[in-house]
C-alpha positions as MATLAB code, in Angstrom:
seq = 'XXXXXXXXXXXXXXXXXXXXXXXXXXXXXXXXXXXXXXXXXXXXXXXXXXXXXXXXXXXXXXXXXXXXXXXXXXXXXXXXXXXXXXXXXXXXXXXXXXXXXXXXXXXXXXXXXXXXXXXXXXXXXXXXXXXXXXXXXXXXXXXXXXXXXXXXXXXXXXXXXXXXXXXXXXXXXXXXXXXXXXXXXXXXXXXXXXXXXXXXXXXXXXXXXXXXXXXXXXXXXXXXXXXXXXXXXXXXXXXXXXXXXXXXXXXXXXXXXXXXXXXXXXXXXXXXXXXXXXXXXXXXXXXXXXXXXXXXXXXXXXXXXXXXXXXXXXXXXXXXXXXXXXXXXXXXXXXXXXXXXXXXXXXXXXXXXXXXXXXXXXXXXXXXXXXXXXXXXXXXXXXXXXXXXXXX';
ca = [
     -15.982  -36.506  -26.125;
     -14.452  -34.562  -23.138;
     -15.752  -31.185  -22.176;
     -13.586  -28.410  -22.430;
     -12.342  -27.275  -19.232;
     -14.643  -24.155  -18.845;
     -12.105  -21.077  -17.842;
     -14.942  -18.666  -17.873;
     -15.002  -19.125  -13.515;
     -10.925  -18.033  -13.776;
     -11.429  -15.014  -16.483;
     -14.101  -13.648  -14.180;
     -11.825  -13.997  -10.971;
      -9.096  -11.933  -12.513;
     -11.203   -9.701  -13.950;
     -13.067   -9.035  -10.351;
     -12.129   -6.138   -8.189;
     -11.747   -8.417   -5.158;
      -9.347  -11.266   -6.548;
      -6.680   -9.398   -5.952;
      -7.082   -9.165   -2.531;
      -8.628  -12.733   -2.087;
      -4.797  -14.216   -3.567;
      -3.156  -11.722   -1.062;
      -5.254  -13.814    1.934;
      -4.077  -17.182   -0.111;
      -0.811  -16.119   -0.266;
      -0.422  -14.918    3.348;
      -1.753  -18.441    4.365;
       0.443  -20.488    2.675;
       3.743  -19.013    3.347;
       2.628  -19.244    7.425;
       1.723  -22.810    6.587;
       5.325  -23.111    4.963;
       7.389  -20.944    7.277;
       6.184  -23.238   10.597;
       6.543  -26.956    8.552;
      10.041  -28.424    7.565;
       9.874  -26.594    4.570;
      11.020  -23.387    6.533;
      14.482  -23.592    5.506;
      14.291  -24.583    1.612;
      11.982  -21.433    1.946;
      14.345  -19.479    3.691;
      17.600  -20.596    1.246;
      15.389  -19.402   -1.720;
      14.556  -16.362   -0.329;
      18.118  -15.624    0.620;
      19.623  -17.243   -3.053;
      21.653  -13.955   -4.881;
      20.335  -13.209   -8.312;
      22.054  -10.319  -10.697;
      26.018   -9.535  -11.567;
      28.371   -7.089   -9.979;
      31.767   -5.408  -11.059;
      34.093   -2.948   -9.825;
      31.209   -0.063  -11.332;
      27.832   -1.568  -11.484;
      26.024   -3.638   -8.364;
      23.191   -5.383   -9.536;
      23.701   -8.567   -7.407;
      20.786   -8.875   -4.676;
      19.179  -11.427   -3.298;
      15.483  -12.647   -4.230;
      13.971  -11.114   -1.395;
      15.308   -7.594   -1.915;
      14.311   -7.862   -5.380;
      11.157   -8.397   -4.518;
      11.309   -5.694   -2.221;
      13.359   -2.972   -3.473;
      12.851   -3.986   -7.837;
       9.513   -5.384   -8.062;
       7.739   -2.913   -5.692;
       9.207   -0.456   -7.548;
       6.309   -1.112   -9.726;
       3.871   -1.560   -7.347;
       4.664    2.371   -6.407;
       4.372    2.991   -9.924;
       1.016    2.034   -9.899;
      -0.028    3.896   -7.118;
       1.577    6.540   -8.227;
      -0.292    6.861  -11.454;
      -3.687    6.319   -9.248;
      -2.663    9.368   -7.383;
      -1.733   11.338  -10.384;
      -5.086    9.859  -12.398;
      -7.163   11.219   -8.906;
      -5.348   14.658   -8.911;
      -6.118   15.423  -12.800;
      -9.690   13.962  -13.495;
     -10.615   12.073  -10.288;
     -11.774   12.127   -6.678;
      -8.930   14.464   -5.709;
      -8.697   16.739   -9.176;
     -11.528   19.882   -7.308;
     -10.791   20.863   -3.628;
     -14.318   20.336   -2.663;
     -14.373   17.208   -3.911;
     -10.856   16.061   -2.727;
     -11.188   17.953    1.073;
     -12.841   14.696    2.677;
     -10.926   11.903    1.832;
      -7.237   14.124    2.153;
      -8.554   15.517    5.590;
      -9.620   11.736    6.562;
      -6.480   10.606    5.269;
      -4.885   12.712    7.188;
      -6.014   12.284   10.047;
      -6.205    8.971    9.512;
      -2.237    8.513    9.633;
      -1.695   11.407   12.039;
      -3.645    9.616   15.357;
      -2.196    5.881   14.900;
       1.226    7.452   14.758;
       0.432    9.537   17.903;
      -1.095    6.292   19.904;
       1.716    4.570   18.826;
       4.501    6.737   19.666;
       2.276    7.177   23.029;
       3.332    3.774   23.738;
       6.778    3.393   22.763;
       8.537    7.127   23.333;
      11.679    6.385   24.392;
      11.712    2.844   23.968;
      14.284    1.490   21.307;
      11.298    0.361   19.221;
       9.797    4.264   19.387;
      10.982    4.875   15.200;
       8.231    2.401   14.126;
       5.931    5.471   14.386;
       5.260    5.072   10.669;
       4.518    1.590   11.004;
      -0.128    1.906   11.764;
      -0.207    5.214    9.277;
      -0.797    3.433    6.177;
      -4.126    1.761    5.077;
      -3.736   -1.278    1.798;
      -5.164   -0.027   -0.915;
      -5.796   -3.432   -2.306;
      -6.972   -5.900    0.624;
      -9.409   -2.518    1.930;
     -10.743   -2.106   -2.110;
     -10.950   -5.753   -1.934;
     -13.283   -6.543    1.191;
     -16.062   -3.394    0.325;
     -16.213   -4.814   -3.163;
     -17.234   -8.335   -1.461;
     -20.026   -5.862    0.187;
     -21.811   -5.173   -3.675;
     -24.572   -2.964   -3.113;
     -24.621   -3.686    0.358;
     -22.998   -0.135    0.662;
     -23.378    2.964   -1.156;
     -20.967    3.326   -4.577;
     -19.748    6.524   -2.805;
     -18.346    5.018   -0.247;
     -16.043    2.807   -2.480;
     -14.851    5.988   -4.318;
     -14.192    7.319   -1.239;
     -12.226    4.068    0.156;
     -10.446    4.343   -2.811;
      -9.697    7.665   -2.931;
      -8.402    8.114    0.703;
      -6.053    4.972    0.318;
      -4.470    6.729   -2.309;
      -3.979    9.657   -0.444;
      -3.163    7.626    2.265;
      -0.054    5.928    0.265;
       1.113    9.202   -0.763;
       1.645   10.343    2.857;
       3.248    6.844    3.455;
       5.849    7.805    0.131;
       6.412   10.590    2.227;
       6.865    9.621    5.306;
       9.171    6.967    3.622;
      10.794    9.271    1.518;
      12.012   12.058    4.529;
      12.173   10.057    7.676;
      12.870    6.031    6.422;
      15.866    7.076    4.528;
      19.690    5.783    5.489;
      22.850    7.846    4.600;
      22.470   10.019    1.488;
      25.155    9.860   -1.450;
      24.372   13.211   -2.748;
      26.475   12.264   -5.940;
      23.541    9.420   -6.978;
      20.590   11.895   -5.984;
      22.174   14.238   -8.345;
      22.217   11.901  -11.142;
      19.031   10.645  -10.351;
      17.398   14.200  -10.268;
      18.645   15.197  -13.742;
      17.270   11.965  -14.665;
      13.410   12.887  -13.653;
      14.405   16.135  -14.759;
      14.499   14.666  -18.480;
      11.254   12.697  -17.623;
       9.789   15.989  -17.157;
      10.859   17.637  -20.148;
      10.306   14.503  -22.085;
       6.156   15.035  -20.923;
       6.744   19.362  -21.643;
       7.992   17.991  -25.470;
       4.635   16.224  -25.321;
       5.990   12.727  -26.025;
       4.136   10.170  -25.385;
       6.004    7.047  -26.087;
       6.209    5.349  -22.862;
       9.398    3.560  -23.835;
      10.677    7.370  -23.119;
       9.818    7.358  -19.454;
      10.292    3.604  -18.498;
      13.605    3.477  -19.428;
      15.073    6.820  -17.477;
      13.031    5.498  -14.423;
      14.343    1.896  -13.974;
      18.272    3.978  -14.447;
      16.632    6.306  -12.040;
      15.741    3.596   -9.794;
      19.684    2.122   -9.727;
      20.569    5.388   -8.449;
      18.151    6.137   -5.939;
      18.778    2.565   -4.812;
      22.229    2.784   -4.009;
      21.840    6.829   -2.795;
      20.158    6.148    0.418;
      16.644    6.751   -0.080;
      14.725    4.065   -0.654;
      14.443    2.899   -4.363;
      10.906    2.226   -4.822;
      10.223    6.144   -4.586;
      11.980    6.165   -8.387;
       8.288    4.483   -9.240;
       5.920    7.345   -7.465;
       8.316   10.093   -9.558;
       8.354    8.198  -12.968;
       4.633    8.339  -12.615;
       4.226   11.633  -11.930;
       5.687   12.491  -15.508;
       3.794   10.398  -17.754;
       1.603   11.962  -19.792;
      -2.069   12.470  -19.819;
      -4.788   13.723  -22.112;
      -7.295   16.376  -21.873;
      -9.975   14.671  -23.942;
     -11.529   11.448  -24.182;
      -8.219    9.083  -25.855;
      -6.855    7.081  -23.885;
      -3.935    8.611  -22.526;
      -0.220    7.335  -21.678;
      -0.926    7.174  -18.140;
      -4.212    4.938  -18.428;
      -2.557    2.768  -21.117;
       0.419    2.047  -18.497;
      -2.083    2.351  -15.622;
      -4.096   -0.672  -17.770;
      -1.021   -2.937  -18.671;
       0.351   -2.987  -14.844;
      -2.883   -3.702  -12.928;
      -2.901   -7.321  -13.332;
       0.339   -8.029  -12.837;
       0.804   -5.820   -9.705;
      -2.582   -7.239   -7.627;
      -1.916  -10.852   -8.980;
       1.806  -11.386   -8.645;
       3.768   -8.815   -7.715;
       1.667   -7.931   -4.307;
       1.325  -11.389   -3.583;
       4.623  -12.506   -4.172;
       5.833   -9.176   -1.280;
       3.168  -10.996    0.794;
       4.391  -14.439    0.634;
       8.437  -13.355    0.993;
       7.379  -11.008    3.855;
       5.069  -13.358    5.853;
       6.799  -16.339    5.754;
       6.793  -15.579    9.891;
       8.618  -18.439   11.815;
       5.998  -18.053   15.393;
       7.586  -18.640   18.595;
       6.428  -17.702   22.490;
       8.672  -14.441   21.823;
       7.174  -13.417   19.345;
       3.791  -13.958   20.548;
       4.345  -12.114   23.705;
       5.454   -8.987   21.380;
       2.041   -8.544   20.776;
       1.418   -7.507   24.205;
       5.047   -4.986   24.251;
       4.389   -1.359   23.820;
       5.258   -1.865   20.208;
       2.714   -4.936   19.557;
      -0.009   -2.160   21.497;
       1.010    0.582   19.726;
       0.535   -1.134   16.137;
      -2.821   -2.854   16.982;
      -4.524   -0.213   18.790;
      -3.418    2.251   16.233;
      -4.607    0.744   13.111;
      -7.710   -1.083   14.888;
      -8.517    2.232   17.247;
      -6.425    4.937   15.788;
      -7.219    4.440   12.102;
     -11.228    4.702   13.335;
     -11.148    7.556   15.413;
      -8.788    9.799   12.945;
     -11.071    9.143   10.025;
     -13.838    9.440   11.320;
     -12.982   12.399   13.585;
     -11.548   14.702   10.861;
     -14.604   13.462    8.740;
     -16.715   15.012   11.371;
     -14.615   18.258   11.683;
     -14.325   18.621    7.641;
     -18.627   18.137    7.573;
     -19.332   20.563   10.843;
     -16.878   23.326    9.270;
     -18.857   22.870    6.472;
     -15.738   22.488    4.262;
     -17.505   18.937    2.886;
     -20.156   16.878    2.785;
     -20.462   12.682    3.213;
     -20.139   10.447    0.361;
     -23.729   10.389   -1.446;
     -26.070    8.155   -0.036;
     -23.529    7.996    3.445;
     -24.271    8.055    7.298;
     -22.168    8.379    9.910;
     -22.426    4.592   10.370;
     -21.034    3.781    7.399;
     -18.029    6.519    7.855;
     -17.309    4.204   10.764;
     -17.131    1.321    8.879;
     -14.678    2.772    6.414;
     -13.228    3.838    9.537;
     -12.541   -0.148   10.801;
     -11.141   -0.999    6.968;
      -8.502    1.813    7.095;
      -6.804   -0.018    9.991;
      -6.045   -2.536    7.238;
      -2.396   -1.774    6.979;
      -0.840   -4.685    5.594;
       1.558   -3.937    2.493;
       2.561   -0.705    3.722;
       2.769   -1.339    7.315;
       4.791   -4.425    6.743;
       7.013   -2.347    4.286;
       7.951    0.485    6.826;
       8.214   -2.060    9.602;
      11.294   -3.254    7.516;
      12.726    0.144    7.821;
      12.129    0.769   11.196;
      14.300   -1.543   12.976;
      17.460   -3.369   12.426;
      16.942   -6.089   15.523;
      15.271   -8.984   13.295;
      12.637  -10.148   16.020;
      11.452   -6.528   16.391;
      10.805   -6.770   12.384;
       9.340  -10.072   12.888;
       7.264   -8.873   15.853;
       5.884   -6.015   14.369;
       4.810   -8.211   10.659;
       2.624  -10.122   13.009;
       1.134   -7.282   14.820;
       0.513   -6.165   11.645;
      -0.771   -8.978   10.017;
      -3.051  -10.075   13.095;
      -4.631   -6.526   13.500;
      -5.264   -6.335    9.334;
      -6.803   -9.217    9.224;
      -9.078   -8.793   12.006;
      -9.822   -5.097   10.743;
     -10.825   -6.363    7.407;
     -13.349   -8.668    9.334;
     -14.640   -6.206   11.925;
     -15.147   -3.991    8.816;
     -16.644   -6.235    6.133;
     -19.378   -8.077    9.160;
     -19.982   -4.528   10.424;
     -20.703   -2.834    7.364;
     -22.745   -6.138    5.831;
     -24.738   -5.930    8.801;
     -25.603   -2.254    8.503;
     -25.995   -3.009    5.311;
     -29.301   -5.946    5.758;
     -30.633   -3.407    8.386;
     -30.615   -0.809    5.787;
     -32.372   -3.161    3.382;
     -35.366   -4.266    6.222;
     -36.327   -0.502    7.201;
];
């Protein structure tokens, strides 16, 4: 008799804090593989095939690429949204002592890659992809420390963890204010009296989520076609769901719960593989070495370091904080080298920045080079500090 396949190797892999990111890598790989073989154009005619309907009122006719981008990481925003809003009420970020580290490293964090790269590119046509090194991914960087185990302090994850999320909510808002097209004040409007009921919804203290979904994915047809970008009607929906002041499991967490799989497994992935199916070329290659190829790999590989660890320094000196239990500066430095993993977000405002299609192109391999190669510098580094640690 036939053994039973044994799916206990697969249960564990989705259930481990790292298989997220280790699908992301997968994912990244294969659509290179498939963009540079003569599978490039099936891949391409998918990509671009429209999916939806459309009348004289309603426009819900996209293609499968801006669905993936504009609908599905709607909910990727909802996640992080609740993350942030889960941090602010009972996390990391929920007493100013506490939360003064990672938001000051976070800060700064976003503040010096932006300056290095507009250092490089003011007044060049490429100079609006300032935003492009200020984000870190909260996935691939959770991913890679969790390889570490106990190789590094648990502090440092929380940490990680918390200044990513901090991290993403500058990137909302740089998004948000400076990423934005035209604005059609008339769908704003609607879509503000929409989060408006949201909010009173959570004041009534309902806490059917059914009553929050459904006003945020309208809310998300009007921000969409107002000029602001659409996935921001995921961070607001989150920021009204309810939570709990005891123990039960609140709306938030139950939400939080039912959307983590499917946002590190397929929907981040799936952005990944539509958004890195890169066609290489000399061009391209040699826009590593432009001011705007510079400006994106020295400021997430140099700039993410020396902001985080900087302001980390500044916060700890002033004595408004103190390291991550169990901490040294060494290991500050190897968070430091994982925050230039920008990835998701990077690639995401690189797709706002710029209308010429080789400058987008460009810039998603700067990006994806210089994440990569941050996520290595950062995982060897900190293993290695790591086996010293363990010898002395």
């Amino acid at each position: 008799m036939s053994k039973l396949i044994n799916l206990r190797s697969f249960k564990n892999f989705f259930e481990s804090s790292s298989g997220g990111g280790i699908l992301l890598f997968i994912c990244v790989v294969l659509a290179l593989i498939i963009a540079n073989s003569f599978y490039s154009e099936g891949l391409a005619s998918l990509l671009n095939t429209s999916i939806g309907f459309e009348n004289s009122s309603i426009q819900l006719k996209y293609s499968l690429k801006q669905w993936i981008d504009d609908g599905l990481m709607a909910v990727f925003f909802l996640l992080v949204g609740l993350e942030i809003k889960r941090e602010l009420v009972e996390g990391e970020l929920a007493s100013p002592k506490k939360a003064a580290l990672p938001i000051f490293a976070a800060i700064g964090g976003a503040l010096v890659p932006a300056g290095i790269y507009t250092l490089f590119n003011y007044g060049e046509p490429t100079a609006h992809g300032w935003g492009i090194p200020m984000a870190t991914d909260i996935a691939f960087a959770l991913a890679v420390i969790s390889l570490l185990g106990n190789r590094v302090p648990a502090s440092l994850k929380v940490f990680l963890a918390a200044l990513a999320i901090v991290d993403d909510l500058l990137a909302i808002l740089v998004i948000a204010i400076f990423y934005s097209t035209t604005l059609h004040y008339t769908y704003l409007l609607i879509a503000l009296g929409l989060f408006l009921l949201q909010l009173l919804f959570n004041r009534l203290g309902i806490q059917k989520l059914v009553f929050y979904i459904i006003p945020g994915i309208i809310m998300w047809y009007f921000i969409h076609h107002s000029g602001i970008h659409a996935t921001i009607a995921g961070v607001l929906t989150a920021m009204t769901i309810p939570t709990t002041p005891d123990d039960k499991e609140s709306p938030l967490e139950r939400l939080e719960h039912i959307l983590a799989k499917p946002v590190n497994f397929i929907i981040i992935p799936l952005f990944a593989f539509a958004n890195t199916a890169i066609v290489l070329h000399q061009e391209m290659i040699q826009g590593l070495t432009s001011s705007m190829g510079l400006g994106i790999i020295l400021g997430l590989l140099v700039g993410k370091s020396l902001g985080i660890l900087s302001t980390c320094w500044l916060c700890v000196k002033l004595g408004v904080s103190s390291l991550p239990e169990g901490a040294t500066w060494k290991h500050m430095f190897g968070v430091g080298l994982l925050g230039g993993i920008g990835f998701t977000m990077s690639i995401f405002v690189a797709m706002l920045s710029f209308d010429d299609a080789l400058h987008i192109e460009e810039a998603k391999l700067a990006v994806l080079l210089t994440s990569c190669a941050a996520g290595l510098l950062g995982y060897f580094y900190l293993a290695l500090l790591g086996k010293q640690n363990k010898q002395l």
